[in-house]
Every structure is written in structure tokens, then in C-alpha cells.
C-alpha positions as CSV (number, residue, x, y, z in Angstrom):
1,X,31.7,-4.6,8.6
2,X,32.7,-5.6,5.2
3,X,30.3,-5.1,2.0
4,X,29.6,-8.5,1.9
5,X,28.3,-8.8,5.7
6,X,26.1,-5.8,5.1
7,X,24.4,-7.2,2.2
8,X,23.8,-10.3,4.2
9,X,22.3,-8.3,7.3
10,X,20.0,-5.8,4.7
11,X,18.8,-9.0,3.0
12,X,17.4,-10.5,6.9
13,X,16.4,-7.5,8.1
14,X,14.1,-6.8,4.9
15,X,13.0,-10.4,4.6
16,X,12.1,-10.3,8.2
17,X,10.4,-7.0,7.7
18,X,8.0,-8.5,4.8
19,X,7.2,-11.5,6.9
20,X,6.1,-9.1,9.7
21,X,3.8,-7.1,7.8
22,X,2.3,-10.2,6.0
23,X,1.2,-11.1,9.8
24,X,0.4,-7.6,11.6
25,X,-0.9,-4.5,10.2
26,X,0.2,-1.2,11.0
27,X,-0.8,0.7,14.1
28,X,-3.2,3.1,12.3
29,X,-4.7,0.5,10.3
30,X,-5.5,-1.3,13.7
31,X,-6.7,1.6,15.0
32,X,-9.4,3.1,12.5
33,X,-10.2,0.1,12.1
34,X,-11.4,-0.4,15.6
35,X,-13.1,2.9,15.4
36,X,-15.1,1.8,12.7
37,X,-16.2,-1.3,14.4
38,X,-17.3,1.0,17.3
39,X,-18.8,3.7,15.0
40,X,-21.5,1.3,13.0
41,X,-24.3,-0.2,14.5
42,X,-25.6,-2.7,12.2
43,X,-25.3,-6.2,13.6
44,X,-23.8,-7.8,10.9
45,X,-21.1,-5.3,10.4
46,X,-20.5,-5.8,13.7
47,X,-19.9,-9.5,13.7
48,X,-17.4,-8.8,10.4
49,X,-15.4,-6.7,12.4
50,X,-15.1,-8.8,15.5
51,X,-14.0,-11.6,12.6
52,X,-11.3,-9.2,11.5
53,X,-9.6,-8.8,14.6
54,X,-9.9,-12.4,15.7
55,X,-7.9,-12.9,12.7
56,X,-5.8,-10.7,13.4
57,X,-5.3,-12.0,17.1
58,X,-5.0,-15.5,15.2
59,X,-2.2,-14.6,12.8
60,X,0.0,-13.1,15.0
61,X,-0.5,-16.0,17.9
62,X,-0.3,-18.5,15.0
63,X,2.5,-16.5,13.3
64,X,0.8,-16.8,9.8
65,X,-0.4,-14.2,7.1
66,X,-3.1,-12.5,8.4
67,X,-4.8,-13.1,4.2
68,X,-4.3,-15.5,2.0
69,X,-3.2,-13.1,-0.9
70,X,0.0,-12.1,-0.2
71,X,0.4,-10.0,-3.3
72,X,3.2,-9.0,-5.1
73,X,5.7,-7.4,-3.2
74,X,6.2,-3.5,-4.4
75,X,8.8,-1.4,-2.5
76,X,9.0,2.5,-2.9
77,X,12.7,3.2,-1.6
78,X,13.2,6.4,-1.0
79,X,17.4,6.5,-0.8
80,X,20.5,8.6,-0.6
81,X,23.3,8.6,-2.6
82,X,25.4,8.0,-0.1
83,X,23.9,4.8,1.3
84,X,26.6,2.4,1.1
85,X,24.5,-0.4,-0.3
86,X,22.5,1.9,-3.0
87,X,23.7,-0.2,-5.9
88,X,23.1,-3.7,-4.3
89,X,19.7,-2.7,-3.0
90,X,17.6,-3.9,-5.9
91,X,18.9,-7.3,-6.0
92,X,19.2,-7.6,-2.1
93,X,15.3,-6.7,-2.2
94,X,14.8,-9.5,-4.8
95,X,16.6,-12.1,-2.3
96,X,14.7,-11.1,0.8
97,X,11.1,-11.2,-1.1
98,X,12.2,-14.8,-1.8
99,X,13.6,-15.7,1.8
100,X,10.3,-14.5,3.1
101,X,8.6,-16.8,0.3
102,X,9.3,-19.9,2.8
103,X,9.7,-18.4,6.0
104,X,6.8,-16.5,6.1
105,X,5.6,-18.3,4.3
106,X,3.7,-16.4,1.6
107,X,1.7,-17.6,-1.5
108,X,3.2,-17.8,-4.4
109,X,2.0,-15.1,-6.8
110,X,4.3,-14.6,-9.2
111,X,3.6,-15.6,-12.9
112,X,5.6,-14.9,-15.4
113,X,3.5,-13.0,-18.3
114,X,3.2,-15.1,-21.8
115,X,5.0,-18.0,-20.3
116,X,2.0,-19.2,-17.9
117,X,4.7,-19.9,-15.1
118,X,4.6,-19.7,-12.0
119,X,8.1,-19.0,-10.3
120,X,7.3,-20.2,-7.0
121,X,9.5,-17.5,-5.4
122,X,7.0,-14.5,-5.4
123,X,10.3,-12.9,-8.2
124,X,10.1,-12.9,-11.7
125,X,10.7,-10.6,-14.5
126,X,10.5,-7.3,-12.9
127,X,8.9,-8.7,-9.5
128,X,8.5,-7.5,-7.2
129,X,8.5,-3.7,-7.9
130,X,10.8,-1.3,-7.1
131,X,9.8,2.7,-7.0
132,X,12.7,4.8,-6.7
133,X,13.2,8.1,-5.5
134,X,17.0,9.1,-4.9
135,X,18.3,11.9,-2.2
136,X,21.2,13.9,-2.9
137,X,23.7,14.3,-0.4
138,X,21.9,11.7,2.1
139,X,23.6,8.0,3.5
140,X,20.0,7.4,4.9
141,X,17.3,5.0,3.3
142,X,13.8,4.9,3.8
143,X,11.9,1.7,2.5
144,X,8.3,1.5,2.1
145,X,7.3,-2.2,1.9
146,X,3.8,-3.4,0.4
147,X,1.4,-6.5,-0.1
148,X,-0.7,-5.3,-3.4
149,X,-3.5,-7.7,-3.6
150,X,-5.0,-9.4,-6.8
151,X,-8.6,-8.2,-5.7
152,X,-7.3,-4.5,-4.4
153,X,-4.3,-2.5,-5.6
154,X,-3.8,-4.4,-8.3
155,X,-6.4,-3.9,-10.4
156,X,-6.5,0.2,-10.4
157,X,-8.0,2.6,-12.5
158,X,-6.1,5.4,-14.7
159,X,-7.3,7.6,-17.4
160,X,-6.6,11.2,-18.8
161,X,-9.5,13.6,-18.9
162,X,-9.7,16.6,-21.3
163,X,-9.4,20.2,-18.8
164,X,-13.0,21.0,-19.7
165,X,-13.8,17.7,-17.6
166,X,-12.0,19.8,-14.3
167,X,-12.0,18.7,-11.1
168,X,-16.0,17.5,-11.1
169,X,-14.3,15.3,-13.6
170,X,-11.6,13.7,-11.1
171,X,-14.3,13.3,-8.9
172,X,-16.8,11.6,-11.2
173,X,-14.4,8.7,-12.2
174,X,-13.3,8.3,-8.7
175,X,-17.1,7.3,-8.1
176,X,-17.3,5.8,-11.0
177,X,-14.2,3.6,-10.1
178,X,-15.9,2.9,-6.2
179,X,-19.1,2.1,-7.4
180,X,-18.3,-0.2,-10.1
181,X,-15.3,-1.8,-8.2
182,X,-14.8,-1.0,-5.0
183,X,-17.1,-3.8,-3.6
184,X,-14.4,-6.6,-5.2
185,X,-11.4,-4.8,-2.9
186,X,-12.4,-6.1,0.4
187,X,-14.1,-2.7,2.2
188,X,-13.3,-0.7,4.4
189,X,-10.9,0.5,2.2
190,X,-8.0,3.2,1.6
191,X,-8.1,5.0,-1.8
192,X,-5.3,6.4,-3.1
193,X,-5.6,9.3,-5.7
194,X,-3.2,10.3,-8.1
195,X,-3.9,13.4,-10.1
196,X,-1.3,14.8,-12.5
197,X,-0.3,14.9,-15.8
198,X,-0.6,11.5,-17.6
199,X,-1.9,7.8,-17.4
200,X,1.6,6.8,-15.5
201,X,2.6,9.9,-13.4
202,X,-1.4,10.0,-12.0
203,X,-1.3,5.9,-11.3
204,X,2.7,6.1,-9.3
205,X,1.2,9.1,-7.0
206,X,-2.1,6.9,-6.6
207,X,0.0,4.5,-5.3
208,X,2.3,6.6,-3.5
209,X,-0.6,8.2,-1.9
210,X,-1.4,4.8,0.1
211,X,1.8,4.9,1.8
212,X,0.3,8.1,3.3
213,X,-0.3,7.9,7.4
214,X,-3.7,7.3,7.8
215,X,-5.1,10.8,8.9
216,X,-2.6,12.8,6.9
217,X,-3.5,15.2,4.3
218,X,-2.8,16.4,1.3
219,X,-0.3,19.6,1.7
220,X,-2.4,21.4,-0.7
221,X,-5.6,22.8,0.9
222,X,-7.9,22.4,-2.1
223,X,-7.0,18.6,-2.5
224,X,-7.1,18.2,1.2
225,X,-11.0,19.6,1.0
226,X,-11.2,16.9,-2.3
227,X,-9.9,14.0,0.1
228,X,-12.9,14.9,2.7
229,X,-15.8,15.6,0.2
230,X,-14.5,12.1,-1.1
231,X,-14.6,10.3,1.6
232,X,-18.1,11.7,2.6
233,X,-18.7,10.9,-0.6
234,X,-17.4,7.1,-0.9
235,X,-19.1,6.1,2.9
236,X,-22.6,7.5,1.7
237,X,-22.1,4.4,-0.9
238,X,-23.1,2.3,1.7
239,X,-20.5,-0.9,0.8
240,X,-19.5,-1.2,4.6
241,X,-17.4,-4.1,5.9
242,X,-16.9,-6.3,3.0
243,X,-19.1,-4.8,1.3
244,X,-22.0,-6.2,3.2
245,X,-23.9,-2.7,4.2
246,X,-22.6,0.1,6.1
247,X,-22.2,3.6,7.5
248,X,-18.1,3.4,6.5
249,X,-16.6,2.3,3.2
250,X,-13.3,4.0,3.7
251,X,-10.7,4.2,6.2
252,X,-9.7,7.2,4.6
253,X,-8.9,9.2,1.1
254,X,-5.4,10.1,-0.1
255,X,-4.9,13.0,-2.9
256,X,-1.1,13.2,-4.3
257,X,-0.8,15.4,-7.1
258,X,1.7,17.2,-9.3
259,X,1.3,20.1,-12.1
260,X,-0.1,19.4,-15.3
261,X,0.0,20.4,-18.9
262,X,-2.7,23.2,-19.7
263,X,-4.9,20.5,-21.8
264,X,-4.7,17.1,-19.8
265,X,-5.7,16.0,-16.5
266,X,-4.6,12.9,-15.6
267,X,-6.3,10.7,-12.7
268,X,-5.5,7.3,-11.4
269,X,-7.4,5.2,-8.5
270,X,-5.8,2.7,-6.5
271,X,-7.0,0.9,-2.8
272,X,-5.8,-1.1,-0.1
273,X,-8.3,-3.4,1.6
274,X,-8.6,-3.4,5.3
275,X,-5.8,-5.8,5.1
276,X,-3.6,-2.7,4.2
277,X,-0.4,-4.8,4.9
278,X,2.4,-1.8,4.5
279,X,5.7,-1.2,6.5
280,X,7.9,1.6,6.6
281,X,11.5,1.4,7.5
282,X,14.8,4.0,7.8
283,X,18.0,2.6,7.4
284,X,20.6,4.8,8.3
285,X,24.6,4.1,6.8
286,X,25.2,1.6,9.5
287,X,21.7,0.0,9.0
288,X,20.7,0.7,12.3
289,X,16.9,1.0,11.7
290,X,13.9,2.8,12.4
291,X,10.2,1.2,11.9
292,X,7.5,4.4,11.7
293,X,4.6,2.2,11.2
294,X,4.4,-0.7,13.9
295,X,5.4,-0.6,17.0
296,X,7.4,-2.8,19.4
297,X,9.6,-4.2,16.7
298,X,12.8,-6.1,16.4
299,X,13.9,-7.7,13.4
């Protein structure tokens, strides 16, 4: 298949791929959140999770996004340097966001910052975002796809505390964060964590971190003890579905962290809303492909 062709097939698969998850959530998001619904008791949670899966059930059968923010489009590719199509995949990216634009369709949320303008195309000056991470000696590429909301991911938190702050610190503004906010991001949610350095290597791993599996932990064992006395922490809140009263704010916590200079520690917050519209995707050097996080599949 000629470089050309390739391109071509990349740019349908991936335009495909966003429409999908603009419709259907991933298998572990369907999951907990059925386990949530079954877990509280109070009738009007109840009835809010019976409307979430009927519109679920409804956007697949109707074959329309399953909310009506479609976000901006943000990709974490994760990609060899052998992949034969490493140097056309930003731009083929950029193309499928704006295929899906019609065929999904999805809404058009990209403005263009100081001009007022709306492109109509969901692409713009440096939209939608690309995170990269590049692996030697590998011809594979693993695409993580993602719908971040104006009211949830969005609008995250990041700040760098002085080391006498420690971790009762990282905890404190991640409260601070769900308490002040966390009722605007459409609950139950997923909170990503990001504890590192700086501002902007805490707020990539916060993000990063909701790309996590749901039931995953952190590989460290005292952040993976954080993540629970979080989330214990977050559902005794009591925002619960929407953010109308509940046992369960969370579908989970996710911790990513890296070292840190002796005198800062930096701390980000980002969520996903129930809606947690994310997609995973392996590409191997043919593009045959691999999707981890629905099943049953084609595109």
C-alpha cells in the first residue's frame, strides 16, 4: 500500500474511532457506572441513573452523541519511531477530528482565542491537542482519543505548593478543588491527579491519569493508598449523581506522579464526567488495529 493510501485509511479509521466514542462509552465506564446505580438507594439518584443509561441506549440506537458537549478533541499518542506514518500523524489527526465534525456529527467547539471565531470544524490553532510520547525502536502506535468537556476537564486546577505543605497539602487542594467545583462537572466523576514537579508537568499527568483503566492503580504503593483515602474521601462529599445527593461522587481516583525538586510540589486536578467519552487504539505498522477499551468494534 502506497504512503498515500495509508494516510487515507489512518484518517477513516481515526475519524470513525472519534465518532464511536462520541456515541458509546467504554466498557468500564458502563460498568461502574451500573454498579453505582445499584449501590445507592436514594430514589432520585436512582431515577438519574436509569436517565443515564436510557441515553445511552438512545444514542447508540439513534446513532447520535450520547452529550451535547462534544469537547475538544485531545489525543495522547503514544508512537514508535518506526511507525511508517509518525510524521503525517498530526495532520492526519487534524483531518479525522474534522471528518467526524459532520459525520458524527459533533458540536462545534472550537474558537479561535482573540479572534472570537468560531471555526466550525472542531480545528483551529493548536486544536485539537496532541500529547506525545515517542518509543524507540517500536513500528507500533497506541492512540488515546478524548472528548474534554467545557464543564469537566477543561476547566482543571494546577498549582505548586511549598514542601512544608507535603502531602496533607496535595490532599487539601484536591478537596478544595471537589468541593468548590466538582458539582459543575457532571458527578459521578473520575479525578485525575497529577503530582510532580511544576504547574505543567503535574496538570499533563493529571490528565494522563484519566486515561487510566478504571480500577487500576497507581504503581507506587503510597499513591495507590492516596487514590483510596481520596476517593473515600470525595464520596463522603455527598454530590452523587449530578450532584443531586448521594453515597458516590466518584467512579474512581487516579494518582500519576513523577520526582520533584527538593522545594516544590506540584499538583494538578482534572475530571471526566460520567460521560467519560475516551478510546484507546494500537495500530500496528500495517494499521491493523486493536481497540482496549470497547468491545465488539469495527471501524
Amino acid at each position: 500500500m502506497e504512503k498515500k493510501e495509508q494516510v487515507e485509511q489512518l484518517t477513516n479509521y481515526m475519524a470513525n474511532f472519534v465518532s464511536y466514542i462520541g456515541k458509546v462509552l467504554p466498557d468500564d465506564i458502563s460498568a461502574k457506572l451500573d454498579e453505582l446505580a445499584e449501590k445507592e438507594d436514594g430514589p432520585l439518584s436512582k431515577v438519574i441513573y436509569e436517565t443515564m443509561k436510557k441515553n445511552q441506549a438512545l444514542a447508540k440506537e439513534l446513532n447520535r452523541p450520547c452529550c451535547q458537549d462534544t469537547g475538544v478533541l485531545q489525543f495522547w499518542v503514544k508512537c514508535g519511531t518506526n511507525f511508517p506514518l509518525i510524521g503525517e500523524l498530526e495532520a492526519l489527526l487534524k483531518e479525522a477530528v474534522v471528518k467526524a465534525t459532520v459525520e458524527a456529527p459533533l458540536r462545534h467547539n472550537s474558537v479561535e482565542t482573540f479572534d472570537e471565531y468560531n471555526t466550525g470544524k472542531n480545528v483551529g490553532k493548536g486544536t485539537p491537542t496532541v500529547f506525545w510520547d515517542i518509543v524507540p525502536d517500536s513500528d507500533q502506535c497506541e492512540i488515546y482519543t478524548y472528548m474534554a468537556g467545557g464543564g469537566c476537564t477543561l476547566p482543571g486546577k494546577a498549582m505548586v505548593l511549598m514542601p512544608g505543605a507535603g502531602y496533607e497539602g496535595v490532599t487539601k487542594f484536591v478537596m478544595d478543588v471537589m468541593t468548590s467545583y466538582g458539582l459543575n462537572a457532571c458527578p459521578p466523576l473520575l479525578v485525575g491527579v497529577g503530582v510532580a514537579t511544576s504547574v505543567e508537568t503535574a496538570a499533563l499527568l493529571s490528565k494522563k491519569a484519566l486515561m487510566r483503566p478504571l480500577g487500576s492503580h497507581s504503581e507506587n504503593e503510597r499513591a495507590a493508598s492516596m487514590e483510596k483515602l481520596l476517593e473515600d474521601g470525595i464520596n463522603s462529599i455527598g454530590l452523587g449523581p449530578q450532584g443531586m445527593g448521594g453515597k458516590y461522587s466518584v467512579m474512581g481516583v487516579h494518582i500519576e506522579n513523577t520526582a520533584r525538586h527538593p522545594s516544590t510540589i506540584g499538583v494538578a486536578v482534572n475530571v471526566g464526567c460520567w460521560s467519560h467519552r475516551r478510546g484507546h487504539i494500537i495500530f500496528d505498522k500495517d494499521l491493523n488495529y486493536k481497540i482496549t477499551t470497547h468491545s465488539g468494534v469495527t471501524l
